[in-house]
Structure formats: C-alpha cells, structure tokens
C-alpha positions as CSV (number, residue, x, y, z in Angstrom):
1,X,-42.6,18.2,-38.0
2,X,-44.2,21.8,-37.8
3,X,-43.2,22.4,-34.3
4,X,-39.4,21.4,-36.0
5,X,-40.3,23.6,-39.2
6,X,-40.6,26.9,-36.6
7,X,-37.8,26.2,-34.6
8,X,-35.7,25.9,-38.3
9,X,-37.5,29.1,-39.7
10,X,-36.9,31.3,-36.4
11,X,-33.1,30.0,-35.9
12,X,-31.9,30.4,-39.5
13,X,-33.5,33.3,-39.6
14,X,-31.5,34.7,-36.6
15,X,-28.1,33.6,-38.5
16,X,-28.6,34.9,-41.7
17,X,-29.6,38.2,-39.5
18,X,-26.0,37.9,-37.8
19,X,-23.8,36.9,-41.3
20,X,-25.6,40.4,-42.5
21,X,-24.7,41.7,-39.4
22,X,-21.2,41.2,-40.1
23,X,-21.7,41.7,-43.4
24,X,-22.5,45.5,-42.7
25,X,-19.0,45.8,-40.6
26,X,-17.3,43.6,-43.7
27,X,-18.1,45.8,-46.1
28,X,-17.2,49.1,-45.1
29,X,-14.1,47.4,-43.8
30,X,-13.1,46.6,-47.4
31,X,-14.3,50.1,-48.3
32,X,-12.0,52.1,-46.2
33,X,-9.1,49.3,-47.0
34,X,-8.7,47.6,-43.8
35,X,-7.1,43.5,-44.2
36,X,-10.2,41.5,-43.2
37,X,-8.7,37.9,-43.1
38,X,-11.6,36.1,-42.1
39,X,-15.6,36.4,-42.2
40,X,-17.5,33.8,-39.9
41,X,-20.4,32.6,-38.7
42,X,-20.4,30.9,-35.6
43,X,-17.6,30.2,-33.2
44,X,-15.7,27.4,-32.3
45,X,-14.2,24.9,-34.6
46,X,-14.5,25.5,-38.3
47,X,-17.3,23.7,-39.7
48,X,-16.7,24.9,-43.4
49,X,-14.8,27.8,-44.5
50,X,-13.4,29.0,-48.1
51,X,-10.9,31.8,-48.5
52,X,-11.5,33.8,-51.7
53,X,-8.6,36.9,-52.4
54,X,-7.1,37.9,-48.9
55,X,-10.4,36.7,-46.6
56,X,-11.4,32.8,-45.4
57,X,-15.0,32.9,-45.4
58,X,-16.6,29.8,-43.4
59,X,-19.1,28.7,-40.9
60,X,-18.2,27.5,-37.2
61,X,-19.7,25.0,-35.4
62,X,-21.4,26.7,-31.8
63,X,-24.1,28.8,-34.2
64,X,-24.4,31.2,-31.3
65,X,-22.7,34.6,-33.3
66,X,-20.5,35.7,-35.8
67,X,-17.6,37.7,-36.4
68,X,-14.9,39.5,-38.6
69,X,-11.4,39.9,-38.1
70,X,-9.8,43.2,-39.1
71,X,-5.9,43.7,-38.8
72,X,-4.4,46.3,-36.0
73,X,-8.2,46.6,-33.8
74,X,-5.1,47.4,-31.0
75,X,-2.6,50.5,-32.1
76,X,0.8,50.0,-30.5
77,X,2.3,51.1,-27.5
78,X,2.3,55.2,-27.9
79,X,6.0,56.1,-28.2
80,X,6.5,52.1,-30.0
81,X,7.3,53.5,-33.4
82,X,8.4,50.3,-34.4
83,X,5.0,49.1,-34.2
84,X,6.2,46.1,-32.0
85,X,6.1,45.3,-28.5
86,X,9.6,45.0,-26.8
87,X,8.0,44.4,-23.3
88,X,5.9,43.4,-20.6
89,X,5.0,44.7,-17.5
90,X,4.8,42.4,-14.4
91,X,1.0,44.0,-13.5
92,X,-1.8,41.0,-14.5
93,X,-3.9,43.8,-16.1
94,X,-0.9,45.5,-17.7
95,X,0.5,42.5,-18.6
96,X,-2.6,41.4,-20.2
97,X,-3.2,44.4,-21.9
98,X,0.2,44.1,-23.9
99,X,0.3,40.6,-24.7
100,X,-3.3,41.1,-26.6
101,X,-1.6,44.3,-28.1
102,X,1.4,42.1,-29.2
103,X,-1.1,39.6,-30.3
104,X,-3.0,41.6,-32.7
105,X,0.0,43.5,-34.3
106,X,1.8,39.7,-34.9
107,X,-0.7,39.6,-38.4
108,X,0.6,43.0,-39.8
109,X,2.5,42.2,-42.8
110,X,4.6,44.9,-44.4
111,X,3.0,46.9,-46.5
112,X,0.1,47.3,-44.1
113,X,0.6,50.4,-42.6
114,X,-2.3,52.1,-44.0
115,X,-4.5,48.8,-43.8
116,X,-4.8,48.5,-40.3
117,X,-8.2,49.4,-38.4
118,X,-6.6,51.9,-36.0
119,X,-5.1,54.0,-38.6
120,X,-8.0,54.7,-40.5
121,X,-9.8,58.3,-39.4
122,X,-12.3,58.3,-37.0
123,X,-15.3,59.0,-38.9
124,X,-14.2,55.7,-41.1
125,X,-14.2,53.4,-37.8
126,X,-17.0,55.0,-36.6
127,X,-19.0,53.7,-40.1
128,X,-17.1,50.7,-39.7
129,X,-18.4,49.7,-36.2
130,X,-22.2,51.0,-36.9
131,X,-22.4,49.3,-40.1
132,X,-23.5,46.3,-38.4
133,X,-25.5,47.1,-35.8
134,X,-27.3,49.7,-38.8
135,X,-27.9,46.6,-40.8
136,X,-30.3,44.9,-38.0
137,X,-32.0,47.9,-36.8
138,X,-32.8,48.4,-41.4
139,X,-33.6,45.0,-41.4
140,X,-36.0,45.5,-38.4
141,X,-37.9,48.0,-40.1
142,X,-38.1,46.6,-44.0
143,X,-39.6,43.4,-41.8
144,X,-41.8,45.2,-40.4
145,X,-42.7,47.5,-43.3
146,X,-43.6,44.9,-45.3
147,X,-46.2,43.0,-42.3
148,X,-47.7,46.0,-41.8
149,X,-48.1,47.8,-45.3
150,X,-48.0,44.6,-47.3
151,X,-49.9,41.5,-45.2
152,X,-51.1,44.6,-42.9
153,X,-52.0,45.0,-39.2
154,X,-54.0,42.5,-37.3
155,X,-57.2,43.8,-35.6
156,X,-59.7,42.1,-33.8
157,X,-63.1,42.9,-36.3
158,X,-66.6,42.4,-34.9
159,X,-69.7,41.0,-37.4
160,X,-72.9,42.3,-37.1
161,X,-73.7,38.1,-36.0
162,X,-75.0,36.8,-33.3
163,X,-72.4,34.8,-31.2
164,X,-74.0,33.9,-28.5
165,X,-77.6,35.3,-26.2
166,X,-77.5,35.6,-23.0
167,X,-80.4,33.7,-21.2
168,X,-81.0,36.1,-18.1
169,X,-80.0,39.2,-17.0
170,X,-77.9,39.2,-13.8
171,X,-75.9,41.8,-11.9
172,X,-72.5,43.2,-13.5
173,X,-70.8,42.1,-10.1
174,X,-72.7,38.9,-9.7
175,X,-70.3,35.6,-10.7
176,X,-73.0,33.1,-10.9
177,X,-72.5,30.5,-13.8
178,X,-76.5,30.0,-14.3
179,X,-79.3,32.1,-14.3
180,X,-80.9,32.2,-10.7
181,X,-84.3,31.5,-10.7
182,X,-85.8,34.9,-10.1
183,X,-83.4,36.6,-12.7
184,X,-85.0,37.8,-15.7
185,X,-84.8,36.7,-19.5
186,X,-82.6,39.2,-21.5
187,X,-84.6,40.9,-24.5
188,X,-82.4,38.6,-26.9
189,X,-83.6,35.5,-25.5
190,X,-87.5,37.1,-24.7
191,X,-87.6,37.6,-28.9
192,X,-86.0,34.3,-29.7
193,X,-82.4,35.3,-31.0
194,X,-80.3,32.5,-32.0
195,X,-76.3,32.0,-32.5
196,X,-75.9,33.0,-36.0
197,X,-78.5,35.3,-36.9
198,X,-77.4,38.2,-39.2
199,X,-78.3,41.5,-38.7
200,X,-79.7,43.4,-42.0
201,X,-81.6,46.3,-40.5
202,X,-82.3,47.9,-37.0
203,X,-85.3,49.5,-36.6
204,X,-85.6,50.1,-40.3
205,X,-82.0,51.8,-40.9
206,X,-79.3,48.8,-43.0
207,X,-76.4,47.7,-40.9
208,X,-73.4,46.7,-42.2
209,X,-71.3,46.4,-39.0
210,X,-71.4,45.3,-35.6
211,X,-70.2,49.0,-34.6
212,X,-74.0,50.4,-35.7
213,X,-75.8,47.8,-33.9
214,X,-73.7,48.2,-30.5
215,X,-74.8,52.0,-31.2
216,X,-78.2,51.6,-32.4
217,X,-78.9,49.7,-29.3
218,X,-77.1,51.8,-26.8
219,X,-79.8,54.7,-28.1
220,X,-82.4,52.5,-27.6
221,X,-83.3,52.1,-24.3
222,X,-87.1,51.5,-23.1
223,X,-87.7,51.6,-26.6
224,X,-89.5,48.1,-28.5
225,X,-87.5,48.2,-32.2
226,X,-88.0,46.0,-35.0
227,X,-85.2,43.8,-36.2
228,X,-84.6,42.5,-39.7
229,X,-82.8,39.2,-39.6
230,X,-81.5,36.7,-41.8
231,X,-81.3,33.1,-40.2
232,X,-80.1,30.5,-41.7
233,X,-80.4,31.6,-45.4
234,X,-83.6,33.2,-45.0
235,X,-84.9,37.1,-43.6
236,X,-86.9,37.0,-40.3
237,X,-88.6,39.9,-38.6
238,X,-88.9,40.2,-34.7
239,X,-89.7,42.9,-32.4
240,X,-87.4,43.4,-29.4
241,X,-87.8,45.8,-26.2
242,X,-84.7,47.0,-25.3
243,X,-83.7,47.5,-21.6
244,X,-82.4,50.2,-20.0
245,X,-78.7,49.6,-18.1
246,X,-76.2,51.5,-16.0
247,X,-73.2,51.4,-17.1
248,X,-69.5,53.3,-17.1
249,X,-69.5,56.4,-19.2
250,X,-67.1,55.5,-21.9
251,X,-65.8,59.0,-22.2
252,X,-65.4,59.4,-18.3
253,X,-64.8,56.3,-16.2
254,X,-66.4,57.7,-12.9
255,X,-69.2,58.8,-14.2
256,X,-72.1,56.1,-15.7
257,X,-74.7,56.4,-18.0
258,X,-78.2,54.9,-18.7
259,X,-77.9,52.7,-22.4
260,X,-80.4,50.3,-23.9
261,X,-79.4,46.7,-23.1
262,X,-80.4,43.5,-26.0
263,X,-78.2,40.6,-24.3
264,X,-75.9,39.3,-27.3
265,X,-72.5,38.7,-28.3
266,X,-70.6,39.4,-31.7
267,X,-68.9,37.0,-34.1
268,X,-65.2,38.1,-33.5
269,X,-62.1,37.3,-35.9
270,X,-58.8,38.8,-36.8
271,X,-58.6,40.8,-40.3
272,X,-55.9,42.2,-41.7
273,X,-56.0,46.0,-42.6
274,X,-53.5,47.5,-44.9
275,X,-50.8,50.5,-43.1
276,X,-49.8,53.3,-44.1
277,X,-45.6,54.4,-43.7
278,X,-46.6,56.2,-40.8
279,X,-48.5,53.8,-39.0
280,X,-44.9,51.7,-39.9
281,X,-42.6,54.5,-38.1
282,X,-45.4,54.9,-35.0
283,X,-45.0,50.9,-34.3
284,X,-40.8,51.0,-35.1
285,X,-40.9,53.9,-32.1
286,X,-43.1,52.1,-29.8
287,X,-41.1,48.7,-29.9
288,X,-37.8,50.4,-29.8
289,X,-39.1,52.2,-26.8
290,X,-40.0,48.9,-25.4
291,X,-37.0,47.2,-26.0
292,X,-34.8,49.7,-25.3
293,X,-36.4,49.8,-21.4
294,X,-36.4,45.9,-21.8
295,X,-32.1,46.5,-22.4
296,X,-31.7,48.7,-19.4
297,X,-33.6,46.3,-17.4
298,X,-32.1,43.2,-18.4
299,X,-29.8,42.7,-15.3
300,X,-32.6,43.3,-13.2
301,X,-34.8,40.8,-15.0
302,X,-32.0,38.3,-15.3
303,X,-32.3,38.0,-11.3
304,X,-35.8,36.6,-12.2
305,X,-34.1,34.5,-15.0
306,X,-31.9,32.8,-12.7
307,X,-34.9,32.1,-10.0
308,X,-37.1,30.5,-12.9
309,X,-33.6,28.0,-13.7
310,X,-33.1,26.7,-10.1
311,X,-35.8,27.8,-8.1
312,X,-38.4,27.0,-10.2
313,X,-40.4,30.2,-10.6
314,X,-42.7,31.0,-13.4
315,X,-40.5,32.2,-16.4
316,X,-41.9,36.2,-16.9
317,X,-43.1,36.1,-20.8
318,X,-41.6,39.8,-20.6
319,X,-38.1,38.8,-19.4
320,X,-34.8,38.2,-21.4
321,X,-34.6,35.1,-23.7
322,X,-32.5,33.8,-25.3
323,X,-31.7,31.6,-29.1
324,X,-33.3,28.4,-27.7
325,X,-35.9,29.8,-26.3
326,X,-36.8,32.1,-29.6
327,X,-36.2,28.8,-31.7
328,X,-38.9,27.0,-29.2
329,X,-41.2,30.1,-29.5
330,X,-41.0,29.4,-33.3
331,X,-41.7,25.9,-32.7
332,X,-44.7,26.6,-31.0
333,X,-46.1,29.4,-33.2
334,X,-46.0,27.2,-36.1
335,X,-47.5,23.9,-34.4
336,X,-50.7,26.7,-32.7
337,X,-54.2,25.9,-34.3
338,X,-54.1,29.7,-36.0
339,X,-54.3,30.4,-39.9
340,X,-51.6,30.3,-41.9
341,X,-51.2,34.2,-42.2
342,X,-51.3,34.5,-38.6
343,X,-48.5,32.2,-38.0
344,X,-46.6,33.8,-40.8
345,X,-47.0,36.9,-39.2
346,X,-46.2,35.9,-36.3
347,X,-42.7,33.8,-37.4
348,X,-41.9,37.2,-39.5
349,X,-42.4,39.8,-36.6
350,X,-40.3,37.7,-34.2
351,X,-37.4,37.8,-36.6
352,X,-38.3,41.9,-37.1
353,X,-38.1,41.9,-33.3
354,X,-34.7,40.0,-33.1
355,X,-33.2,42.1,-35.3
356,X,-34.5,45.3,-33.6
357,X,-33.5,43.9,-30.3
358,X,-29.7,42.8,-31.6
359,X,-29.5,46.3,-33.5
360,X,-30.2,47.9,-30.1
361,X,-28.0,45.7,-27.6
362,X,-24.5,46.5,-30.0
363,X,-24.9,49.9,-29.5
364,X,-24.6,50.1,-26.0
365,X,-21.1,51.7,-25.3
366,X,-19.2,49.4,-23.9
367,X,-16.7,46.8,-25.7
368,X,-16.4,44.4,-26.4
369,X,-19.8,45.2,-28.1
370,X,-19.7,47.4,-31.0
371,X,-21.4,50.8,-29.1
372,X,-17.7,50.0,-27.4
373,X,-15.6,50.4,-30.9
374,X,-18.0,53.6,-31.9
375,X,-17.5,54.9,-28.2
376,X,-13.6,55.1,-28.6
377,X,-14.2,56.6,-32.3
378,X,-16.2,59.5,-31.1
379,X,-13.6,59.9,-28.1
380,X,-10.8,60.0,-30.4
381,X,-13.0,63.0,-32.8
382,X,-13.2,65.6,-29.5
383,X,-9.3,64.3,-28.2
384,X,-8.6,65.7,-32.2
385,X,-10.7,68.4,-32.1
386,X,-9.6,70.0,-28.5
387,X,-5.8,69.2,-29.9
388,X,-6.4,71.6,-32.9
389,X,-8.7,74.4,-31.1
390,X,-5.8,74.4,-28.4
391,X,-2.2,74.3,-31.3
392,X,-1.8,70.7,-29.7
393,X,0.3,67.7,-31.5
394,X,-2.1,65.2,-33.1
395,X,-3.1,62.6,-29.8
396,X,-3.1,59.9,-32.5
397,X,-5.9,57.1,-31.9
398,X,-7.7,56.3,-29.3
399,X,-5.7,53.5,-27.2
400,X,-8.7,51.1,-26.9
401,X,-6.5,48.4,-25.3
402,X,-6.4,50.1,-22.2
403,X,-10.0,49.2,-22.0
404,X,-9.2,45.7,-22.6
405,X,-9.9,44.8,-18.6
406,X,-13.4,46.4,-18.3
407,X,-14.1,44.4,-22.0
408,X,-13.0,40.5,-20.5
409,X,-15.1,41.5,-17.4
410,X,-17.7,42.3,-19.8
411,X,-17.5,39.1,-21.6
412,X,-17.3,36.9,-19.0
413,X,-20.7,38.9,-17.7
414,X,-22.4,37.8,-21.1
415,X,-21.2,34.7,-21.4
416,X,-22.2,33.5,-18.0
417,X,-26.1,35.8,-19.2
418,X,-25.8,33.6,-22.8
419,X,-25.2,30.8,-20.7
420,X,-28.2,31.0,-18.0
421,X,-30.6,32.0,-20.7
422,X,-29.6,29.1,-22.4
423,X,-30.2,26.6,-19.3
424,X,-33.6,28.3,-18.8
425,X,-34.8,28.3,-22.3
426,X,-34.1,24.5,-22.2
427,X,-35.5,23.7,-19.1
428,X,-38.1,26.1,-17.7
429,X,-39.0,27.7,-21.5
430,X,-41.1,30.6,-22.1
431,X,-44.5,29.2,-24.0
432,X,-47.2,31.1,-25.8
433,X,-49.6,29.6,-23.6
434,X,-48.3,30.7,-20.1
C-alpha cells in the first residue's frame, strides 16, 4: 500500500503539473480573446468533461498529456480572402497541408474574425505559447524553493561518536578483510575505544563536532593526548598515542603529508540545514544545466533505451524515463526504509524535477511542441519588422501549416520515444537500488 501511495503521489502530481500547464496557455488565450472550445486532460475518449460558457472542460482517458483547443492555430491560404479553402493540390504533403488548413478553419463561426489565434499580434501568441511551458519551469522553482529554504538542504553531518574502531592498522592499498597477524593494533583499540563513546574534550580543549576531532588528531601525530569521554551515561578518561600516517595532501592531490592517525569512524546521518534564495537560484542553474544536456542527449541515450527493452542491458539511472517509470520511482521512494522527511523530499523534488524537465522539453523549437508555436511568433516579429524598415506591405502571419510535414514526422518520432520508454519502464524499470 505505500509502494501504491508513491506511485499515486508522483503520477497525480505530474497531471495536475500538465492541467496547469495548459492552464498557463488557457489563460492568456482568454486574455488576448482567442475561442478556446475545449480544456483537457488526457487524450483519447472522454472520461468526464463539463462545458461552462463557450469551453468543454473534461478529463480523457490515456492520462498521458493534456491540451487546449484554440480556433484558427492554421491562417488560410495567403491570397484566400474568403478565409476558406476552395482546393486541393494532388502533392501528399500539399494535400495534407490543406486539408488540416481546411480542418481548422471549419470551427470559425462568424463573428470570429478577431478571435482566432493567427490573427492575434505576435507578441500575444508568443505569451500565448510560453504561458505554459512558463508555468512548469515557476512551478519547478517554488518546489524547489520551498525544500530548500523551508524543509532545507540535506547534508551528510558527522557526530563527534565513535562508529566503529578499527582493530589493526594495515596498508591503505592492502584489501585484507582481517587483521594479519603481524599487523599492529590501531591507537583506538590499544586505549580501549568502544562504538558509542562521545567525545567531550581532546587533550583538554571541548569539542562539539566531529570536524575538531578529525583536526585535533590530524595535529597530533607522535603525540600521547588525553581524551575525555562519556560512555554509556558516564565521563571516562584515557590516554591515547597518536600515530603518525602518510597520506594525500588535501589541498594538492600529488603531494602527501605526514597526520596523526587514532583508528575510528564517525556516527554519520542526514540533517537538514535551512537555504538561503541564492543557494535556491545556484541549485535551479545547476539542474537546468543538467537537464538541459540530458535534452540534447536524449536521442543518443534513447539508443541505450532501446538495448535495455530487447536486449536486455542494464537500464542507465541517467537515461530518459518515462511516466511509468517516474510513478515506479515514487513507488519505490515511499516503500525505502528512510525517514519520513527524507521520502517527502524525495517524492517533492522528483515532481520539482518533472516540472523543470517538461518546462525545458516545450521550449525546444520545433512543433508540434510549443518552442515550435513561439518559433513562428518570433519569425513573424523580424518578417514585420524587415517589411517596415524596407516600405514593404504587411507579410501577414506566419504560415505555420507549411510546417505541418516536419511536425507529423515529429510526432510520430515522440510517439514511437513515449512508446519505448513506456515498454522499458514496465519491463526493464529504473530502481533506486541499481
């Protein structure tokens, strides 16, 4: 029931981050006046769906998107003042192009002439079409805002407690598992250390943190120190003589340097320190670096997707992955033996990353994506602007249906990805555990 909890909380969580998605698009739609006749999650066959003034709002059944449908996305034929096609050419593309032209003029009603999406001025539809794709990449951040400033940061912290002592001391290259018999006892295990002991004072100075006693005895080499201890509830006092050691210079890697040596571990755990908003727009940078490489690589990495389906190859925990195999991660984060916070943080940043990584992907300019839409905006801004610098007749909007081939190519190419990622993530899945 927890591993089914996850995979809820991570898929949900990726829907209501695509109905905002199309929420952002929806809404400056209706600003700017363009019909919007329906708002849906989902594709397929209608599920449930509700129209309210002009717009059907519903949910489809395949929970694998979302969309809106604005009125005239496809301007007519240039020289078609009537607004309607009267022909078709015999070319397949051409032929094509047209009969989705004629397709998405047939919901213009009279009286929509200024309503239609290609009318509009290209700074609107170029708001319109990064409304959406703004919404995720906002979302990413406030997500990650609040882990970071409000739950905070996870760090590995180190108690001044004694973990564990090392019986002997051995080589740093040796990989024996026990002590060989002519190896030496470490200085712990001379003075009797023992798993749990507390540090309180080294050599009569307080400690507080593991940091001062790594130091402390890094000084303190072929020097005997006394240790203040408290061991189960009660202070004990035992001399130690510290051991000199070679080891790498921590400031220059080919170099090494002579530091006292004890023979003990640290209690380790994860805390949770409190960020500041720059700490928040350092991390935002670095993972939008990440995924945007992660982007550019995908149809590289989808190679190795396709080997891990059929060939059965080692899924990379790097690669592309898909809804199933984020709802599985989910699953898996919130059925791991962690504490609670950790698995909330963990559930959290996956959605923050979702969003980032949606956000990102839209933006690319090529349609049918929405970078595509905000590509043919910006195009139709410098065709506008080189028309007026040069006394030029207005070129009108861009004709984006002449792209129309590249974009079912395109779709195809992503549908056949969505479907492979799909097939992996159900049968060769990427898990937390490698």
């Amino acid at each position: 029931m927890i591993w089914l909890a996850g995979v809820l909380i991570l898929f949900f969580g990726l829907l209501v981050s695509i109905a905002l998605h199309e929420l952002g698009h929806f809404s400056f739609a209706k600003l700017f006046g363009v019909r919007v006749p329906q708002y849906m999650v989902g594709f397929g066959p209608t599920l449930w769906s509700k129209t309210k003034g002009e717009t059907e709002y519903g949910v489809k059944w395949i929970p694998l998107g979302g969309y809106i449908r604005m009125i005239g996305m496809l301007p007519p034929r240039r020289g078609d003042a009537s607004g309607k096609v009267r022909s078709v050419s015999t070319g397949p593309w051409q032929g094509l192009i047209e009969s989705a032209r004629g397709a998405a003029l047939e919901e213009v009603r009279p009286g929509d002439e200024d309503r239609v999406f290609y009318s509009k001025k290209w700074w609107q539809k170029l708001i319109i079409m990064f409304a959406g794709p703004a919404v995720n990449l906002v979302l990413a951040v406030v997500i990650f805002a609040f882990l970071l400033m409000g739950l905070g940061a996870q760090t590995l912290k180190t108690d001044p407690v004694v973990s564990s002592v090392a019986k002997c001391v051995v080589p740093a290259t040796s990989t024996a598992e026990t002590c060989p018999s002519d190896a030496p006892l470490t200085p712990a295990a001379k003075a009797g250390l023992q798993a749990g002991d507390t540090f309180v004072t080294f050599d009569g100075r307080k400690v507080t943190d593991y940091a001062q006693v790594q130091e402390l005895i890094r000084q303190s080499a072929g020097r005997t120190v006394t240790l203040g201890l408290r061991r189960h509830g009660a202070d004990v006092t035992t001399r130690v003589s510290i051991i000199p050691n070679r080891m790498p210079d921590l400031k220059d890697e080919n170099k090494t340097v002579t530091v006292g040596y004890l023979g003990i571990a640290p209690v380790t755990h994860v805390a949770y320190e409190r960020q500041g908003p720059g700490a928040v727009a350092r991390y935002i940078g670095q993972l939008t670096s990440h995924t945007a490489g992660a982007l550019v690589r995908m149809p590289q990495r989808m190679v190795g997707v396709w080997h891990a389906a059929f060939g059965g190859e080692k899924r990379d925990p790097n690669g592309p992955i898909g809804v199933v195999g984020v709802s599985r991660l989910g699953g898996e984060v919130a059925a791991a033996h962690e504490p609670v916070k950790t698995k909330v943080w963990l559930l959290i940043s996956l959605i923050g990353s979702l969003n980032l990584a949606v956000g990102l992907f839209n933006l690319i300019p090529l349609l049918p994506l929405d970078g595509g839409h905000m590509a043919g905006a910006l195009l139709e801004a410098l065709k506008k602007a080189f028309a007026r610098v040069f006394s030029r007749p207005d070129p009108g909007p861009v004709d984006v249906a002449k792209a129309l081939p590249v974009t079912y190519v395109m779709a195809a190419v992503l549908i056949v990805m969505g479907g492979l990622l799909i097939y992996a993530d159900l049968f060769n899945p990427i898990r937390l555990s490698g």
